[in-house]
N, C-alpha and C positions, 0 to 999 in steps of 0.2 A: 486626528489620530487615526491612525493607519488598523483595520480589522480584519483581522484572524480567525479562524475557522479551524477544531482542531477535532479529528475523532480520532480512530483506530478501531482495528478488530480483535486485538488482545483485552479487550475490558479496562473499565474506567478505572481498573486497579493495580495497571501494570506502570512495571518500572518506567518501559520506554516514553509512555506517556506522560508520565509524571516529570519526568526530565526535560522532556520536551516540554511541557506546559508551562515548566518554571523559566524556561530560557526564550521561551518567545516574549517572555513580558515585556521586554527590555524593546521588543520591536514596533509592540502595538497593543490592543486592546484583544484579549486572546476567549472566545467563547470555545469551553468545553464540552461535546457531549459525546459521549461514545456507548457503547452497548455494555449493558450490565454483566455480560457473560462472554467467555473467550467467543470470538467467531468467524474464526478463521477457515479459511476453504468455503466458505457460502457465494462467493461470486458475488454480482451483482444482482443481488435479490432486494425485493420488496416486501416487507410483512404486510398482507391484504386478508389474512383470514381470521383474525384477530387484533382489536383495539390496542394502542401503545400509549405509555405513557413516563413524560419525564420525573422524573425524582430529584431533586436539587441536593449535589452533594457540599456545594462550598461557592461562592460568589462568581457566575458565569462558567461555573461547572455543574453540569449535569449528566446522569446515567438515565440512558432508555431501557426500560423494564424489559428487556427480550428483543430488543428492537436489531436492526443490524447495521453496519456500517454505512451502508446506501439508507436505510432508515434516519439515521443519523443527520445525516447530511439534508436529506429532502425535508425531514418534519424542521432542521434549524432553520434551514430556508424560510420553510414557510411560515413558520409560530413566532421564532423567537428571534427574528429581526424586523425591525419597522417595515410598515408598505413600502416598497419603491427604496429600501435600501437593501445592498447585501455585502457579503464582506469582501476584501482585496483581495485575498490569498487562503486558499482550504488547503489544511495538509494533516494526510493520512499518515499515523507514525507515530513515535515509533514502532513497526515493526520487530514482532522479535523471529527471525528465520529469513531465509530467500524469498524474493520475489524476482523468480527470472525464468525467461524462454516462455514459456506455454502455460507455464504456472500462473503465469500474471489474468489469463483469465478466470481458474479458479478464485485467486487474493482477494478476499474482503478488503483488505488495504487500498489495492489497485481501486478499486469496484468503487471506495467511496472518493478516490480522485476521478473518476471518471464522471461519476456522477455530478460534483464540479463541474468540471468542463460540459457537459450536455446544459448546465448552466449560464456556458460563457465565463464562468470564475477563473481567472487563474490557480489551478491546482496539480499538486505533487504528491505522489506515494513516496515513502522512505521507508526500506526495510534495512533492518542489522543481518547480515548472513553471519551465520552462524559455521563454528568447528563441529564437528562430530556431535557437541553434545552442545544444547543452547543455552543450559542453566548456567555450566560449565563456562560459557564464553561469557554470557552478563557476566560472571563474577571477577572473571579475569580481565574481561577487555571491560566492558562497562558501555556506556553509551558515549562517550567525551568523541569520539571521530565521527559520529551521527550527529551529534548535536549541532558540533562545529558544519559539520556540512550543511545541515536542514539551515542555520541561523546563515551561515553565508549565503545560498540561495535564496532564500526570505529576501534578504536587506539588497540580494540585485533585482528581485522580482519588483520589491514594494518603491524602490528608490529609483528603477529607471522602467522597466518593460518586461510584460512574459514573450520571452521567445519563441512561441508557438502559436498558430491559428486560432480559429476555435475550434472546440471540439476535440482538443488534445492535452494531453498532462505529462509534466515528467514524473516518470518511472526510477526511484533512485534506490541503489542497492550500496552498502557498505563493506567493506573487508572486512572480516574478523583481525584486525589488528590492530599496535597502539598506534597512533595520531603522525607518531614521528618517525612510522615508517611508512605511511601513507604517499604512493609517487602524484598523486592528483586526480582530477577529474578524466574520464575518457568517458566520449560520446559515443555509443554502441546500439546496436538493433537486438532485438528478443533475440536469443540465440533457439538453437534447434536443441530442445531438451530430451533426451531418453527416459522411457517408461518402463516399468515393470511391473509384476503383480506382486504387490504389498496386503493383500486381504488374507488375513488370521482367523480361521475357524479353531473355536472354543468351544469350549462344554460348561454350564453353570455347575452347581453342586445338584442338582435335580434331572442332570443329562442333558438339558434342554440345550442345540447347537446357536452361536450365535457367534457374530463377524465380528473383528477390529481389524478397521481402516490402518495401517504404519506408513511410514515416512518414505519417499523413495530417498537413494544416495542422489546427491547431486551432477548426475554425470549429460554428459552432452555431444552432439556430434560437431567438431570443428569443423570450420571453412579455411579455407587457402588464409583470406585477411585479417582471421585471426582481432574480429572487431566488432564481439558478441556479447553481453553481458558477463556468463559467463567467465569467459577469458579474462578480462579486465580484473575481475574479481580476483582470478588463479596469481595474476602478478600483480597485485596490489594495488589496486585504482578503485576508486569511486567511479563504478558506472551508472553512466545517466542514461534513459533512453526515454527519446520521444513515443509516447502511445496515442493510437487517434481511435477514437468509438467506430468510425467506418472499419466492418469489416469485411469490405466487399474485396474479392480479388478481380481487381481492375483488369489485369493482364489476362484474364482469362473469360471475358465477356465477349467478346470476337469469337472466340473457338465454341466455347459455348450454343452461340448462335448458326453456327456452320451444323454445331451436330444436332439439334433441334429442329433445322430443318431437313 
């Protein structure tokens, strides 16, 4: 029987996950652990400054006390699979929100398929983009075109080969729409994502000033090919994108060395 590996950075008590967990069964034997608490936007971090510990919610589902997504991932690894075994397939997801262009460095999602593959595992991030409002799109759209996606990728990974080296994971983003208006997969690169300043200064009831973080709009800068995450998403595609842990800019190691000396 083929093994599964399932966290997420929305918490062991989100819809996406839950979806997901009931429709991988049908693929293989599915270990749950994800983090007890949303934790989203943490990167790829490790908890080092304090003890973690799992909590058993239901039969090969677990929640890490505070732990995080790359937590997830490393402590299953290491605890709670036999020596010398590990699982076929890790998949980060559902996702509720984008994961694309520049973003995917900040994504806990990203962070604990990466962490996968620094493993050698074959592994996948899945995120649901979202309309304007995310609650808004779970209720409407639901998960059924993620799911379908995530189990069809699954069943080509487990049944024949991952498409990628080591050291790399796909990166997969969804449309907000239903199933049967979906045109298919498109294979695409991080697109170039625009930033803005989203930080909210507030006053408590005491004066005392203090920030909230919000959400950027989704905007980005296009290229002539039009073959970005992004884009694919704008006209209804599941974009896939290969991601690799090297982030060295190759192309610019030559120049580099001309101006250093």
């Amino acid at each position: 029987m083929k093994r599964i590996l399932l966290t997420n950075d929305d918490g062991f008590e989100s819809e996406g996950l839950r979806v997901l967990r009931e429709g991988l069964k049908e693929l293989g034997e599915v270990l749950t652990v994800a983090p007890t608490s949303e934790k989203s936007a943490c990167g790829h971090s490790l908890t080092l400054t304090k003890p973690l510990r799992f909590v058993r919610i239901d039969d090969n589902f677990f929640r890490l006390d505070d732990g995080t997504p790359t937590d997830c991932v490393y402590l299953a690894l290491n605890a709670l699979y036999p020596k010398n075994q590990k699982p076929d397939l890790i998949i980060s997801g559902i996702n509720r929100g984008a994961n694309m262009g520049e973003d995917i460095t900040y994504s806990g999602t990203a962070a604990a398929a990466m962490e996968g593959a620094l493993y050698d595992i074959p592994s996948m991030a899945v995120s649901q983009v979202c309309n304007s409002n995310c609650e808004k799109t779970e209720i409407e759209i639901g998960y059924d075109l993620a799911l379908r996606t995530t189990l069809d990728l699954a069943r080509r990974i487990l049944e024949g080969d991952f498409p990628l080296k080591k050291r790399k994971f796909l990166n997969v983003n969804v449309p907000p729409i239903k199933p049967s208006l979906c045109k298919g997969y498109k294979i695409t690169r991080a697109g170039y994502r625009l930033y803005a300043n989203e930080a909210h200064l507030h006053r408590n009831p005491r004066g005392l000033e203090y920030w909230w973080l919000g959400l950027h709009p989704l905007r980005w800068k296009p290229n002539s090919n039009r073959d970005c995450d992004f884009e694919a998403i704008k006209e209804g595609y599941v974009s896939i994108t290969p991601i690799k842990a090297d982030l060295t800019a190759h192309e610019d190691i030559e120049r580099l060395k001309s101006w250093i000396e």
